[in-house]
N, C-alpha and C positions, 0 to 999 in steps of 0.2 A: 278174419270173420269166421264164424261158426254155420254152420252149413244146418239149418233148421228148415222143418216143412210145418205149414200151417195148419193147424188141425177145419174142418170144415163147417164145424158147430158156429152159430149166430146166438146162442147166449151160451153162460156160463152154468158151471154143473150147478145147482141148485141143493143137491146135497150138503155141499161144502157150506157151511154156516156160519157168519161171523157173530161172535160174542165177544161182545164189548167188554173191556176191561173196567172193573169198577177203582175208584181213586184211593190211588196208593195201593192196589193189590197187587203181590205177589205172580211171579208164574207160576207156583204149584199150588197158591189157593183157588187160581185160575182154570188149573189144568182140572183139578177136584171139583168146580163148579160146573166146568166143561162135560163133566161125565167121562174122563179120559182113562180111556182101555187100551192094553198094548197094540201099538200100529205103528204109524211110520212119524218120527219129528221133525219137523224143521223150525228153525229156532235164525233169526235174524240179531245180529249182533251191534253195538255201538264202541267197540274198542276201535283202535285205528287197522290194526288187524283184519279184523271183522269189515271197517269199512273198506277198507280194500277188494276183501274179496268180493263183497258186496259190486264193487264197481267195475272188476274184471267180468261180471256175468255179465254186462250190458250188450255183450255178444250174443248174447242167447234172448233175448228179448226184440221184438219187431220196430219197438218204438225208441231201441238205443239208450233206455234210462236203467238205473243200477239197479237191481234187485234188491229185496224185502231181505232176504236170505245167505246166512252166508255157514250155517252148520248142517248136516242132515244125520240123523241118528233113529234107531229103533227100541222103540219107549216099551222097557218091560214091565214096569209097574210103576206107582204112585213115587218110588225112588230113585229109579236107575234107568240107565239108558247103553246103551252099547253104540260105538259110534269111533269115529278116528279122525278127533282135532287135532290141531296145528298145533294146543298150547301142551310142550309136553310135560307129563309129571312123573316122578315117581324114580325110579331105576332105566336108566335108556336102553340097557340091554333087553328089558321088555317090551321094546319095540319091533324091533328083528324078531322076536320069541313068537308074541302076539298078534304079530304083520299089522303093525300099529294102531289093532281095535284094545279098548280102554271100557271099561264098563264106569260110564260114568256118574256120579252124583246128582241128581237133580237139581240139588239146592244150590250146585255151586252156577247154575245158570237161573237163580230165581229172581235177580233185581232186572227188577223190570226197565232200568234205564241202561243196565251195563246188556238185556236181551229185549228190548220191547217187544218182536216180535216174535210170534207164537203159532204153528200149525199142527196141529196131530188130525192125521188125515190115514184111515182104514181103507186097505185096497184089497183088502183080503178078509173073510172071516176065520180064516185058517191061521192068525196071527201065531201059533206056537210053532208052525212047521217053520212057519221064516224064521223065530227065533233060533230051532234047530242047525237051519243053513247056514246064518248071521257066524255062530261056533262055530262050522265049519272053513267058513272064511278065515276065522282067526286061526284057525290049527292048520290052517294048509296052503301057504305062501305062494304053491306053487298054480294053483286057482287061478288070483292074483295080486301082485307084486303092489302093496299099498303103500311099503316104506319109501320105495325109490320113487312112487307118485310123489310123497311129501314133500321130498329135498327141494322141487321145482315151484311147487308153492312156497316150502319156507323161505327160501330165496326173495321170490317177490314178497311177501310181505314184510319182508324184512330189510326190503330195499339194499339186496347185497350186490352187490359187482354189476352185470350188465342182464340179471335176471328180468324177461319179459311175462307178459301175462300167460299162464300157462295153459289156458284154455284155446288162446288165439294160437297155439304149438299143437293142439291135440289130445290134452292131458288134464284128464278131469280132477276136479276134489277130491281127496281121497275118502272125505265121509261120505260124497254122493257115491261116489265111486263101490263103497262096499256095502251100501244096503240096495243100490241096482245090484249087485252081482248075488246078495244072499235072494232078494225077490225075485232074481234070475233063472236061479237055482230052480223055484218054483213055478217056473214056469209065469211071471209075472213080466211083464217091460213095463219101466215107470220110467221111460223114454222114445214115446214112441215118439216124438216129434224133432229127436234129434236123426240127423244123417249119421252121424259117427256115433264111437263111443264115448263123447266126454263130457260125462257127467256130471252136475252143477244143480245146487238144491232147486236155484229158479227152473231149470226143464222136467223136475221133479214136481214144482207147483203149478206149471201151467199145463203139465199133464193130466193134474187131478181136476184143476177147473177150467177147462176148453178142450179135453178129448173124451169126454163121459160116451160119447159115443161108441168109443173104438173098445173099451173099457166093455161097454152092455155085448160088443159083438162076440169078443174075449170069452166072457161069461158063459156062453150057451157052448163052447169047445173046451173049456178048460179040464186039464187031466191031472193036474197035480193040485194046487194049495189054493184052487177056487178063487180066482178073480173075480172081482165084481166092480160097478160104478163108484168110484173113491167117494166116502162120504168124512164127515170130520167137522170140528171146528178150529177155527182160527184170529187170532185177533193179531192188528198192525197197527202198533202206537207209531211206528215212524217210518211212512211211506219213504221218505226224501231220505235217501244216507246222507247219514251225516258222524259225524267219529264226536267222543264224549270222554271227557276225562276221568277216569276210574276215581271211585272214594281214595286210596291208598296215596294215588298221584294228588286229587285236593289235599291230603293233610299232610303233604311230605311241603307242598307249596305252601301251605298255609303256615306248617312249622318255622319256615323260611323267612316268611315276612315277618313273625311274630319277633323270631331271634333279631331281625333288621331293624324293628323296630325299637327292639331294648337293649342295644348295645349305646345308643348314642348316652341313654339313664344309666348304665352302669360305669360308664368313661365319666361321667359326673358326680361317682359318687366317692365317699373320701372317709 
């Protein structure tokens, strides 16, 4: 178990505002409707991947259900994001190089069933100084060490050998893991309610909406990148994890039955 303290607030941040997803929209028409300016993302996934890690945080929650959440990244425009997923791309030697932050696409997280969930949540109005830090995470390994986070989750989500939940060991996400260090940088904690360090998008979202308090106290001593009450929107098509079979995987199945079905018509024909 994860060693959490409860924040002392009797409602939630009010700031935080849910906007409903209209049908069939997109996450980045979403995010464009939202009013969305650089801050902080977290993005809830329906791969099996994603539900995985989704249900390793149940640690970090009071009432033992999986979390909304299973990526966290720092949204720098209408396009891109900076962040350091599981899914890797590109040259892997830009792993090690990068300390496996990825400036990511937006679009490639815009189906709204392979990501239903959606938060961009502002803890700062100083959003360029974090992006400055966020760089500095990438170019300075020795900060900290985000590829050898990885290996521990890729393991478990990949169900390899006798890999355990890596959170219940001590060893946060790596994408929570490197935008708490770059808003660390600044002077920000988007964990106050963790005892340790292991960091997890869900103690990143129940910071923003059940410790606005500690946040407002934050605010009136800050010396560097100005904290304030996380404010944002966010929308949750799918409270309950649940894993969802990618487009690529229906039509590779769907190709399958089709061939099954018409080999019996082509052995008939003469």
């Amino acid at each position: 178990m994860i060693s959490i303290r409860q924040s002392t607030a009797t409602t939630a941040n009010k700031a935080l505002k849910e906007v409903k997803a209209k049908p069939g929209e997109t996450n980045t028409a979403w995010l464009k409707r939202a009013g969305a300016r650089p801050g902080l993302l977290l993005l809830g996934g329906a791969s099996a991947a994603h539900f995985r890690i989704r249900v390793a945080q149940s640690h970090a929650r009071a009432d033992q259900q999986p979390s909304c959440w299973s990526l966290a990244g720092i949204f720098t425009d209408q396009k891109t994001m900076l962040s350091v997923p599981l899914e890797l791309s590109g040259d892997a030697s830009e792993t090690a190089k990068n300390n496996g932050v990825q400036e990511c696409d937006i679009t490639d997280y815009d189906d709204p069933e392979r990501f239903p969930n959606v938060a961009l949540i502002n803890f700062t109005k100083e959003s360029n100084k974090i992006l400055g830090y966020a760089w500095k995470v990438a170019e300075q390994r020795s900060i900290i060490d985000l590829p050898t986070l990885m290996l521990p989750w890729l393991a478990y989500i990949w169900i390899s050998g006798k890999a355990s939940n890596p959170l219940a060991d001590g060893l946060g996400l790596p994408s929570a893991a490197f935008v708490e260090t770059a808003y660390g940088i600044g002077g920000i904690e988007l964990t106050p309610g963790l005892a340790s360090a292991t960091s997890c998008p869900e103690a990143i979202w129940q910071a923003a909406k059940w410790w606005h308090d500690f946040y407002k106290t934050s605010a009136k001593t800050a010396q560097d990148a100005a904290p304030q009450v996380p404010n944002g929107s966010y929308v949750i098509r799918q409270p309950a994890a649940a894993a969802v079979w990618s487009p690529s995987t229906r039509k590779t199945e769907a190709s399958v039955k089709t061939a099954k079905r018409a080999r019996p018509a082509q052995r008939g024909r003469k």
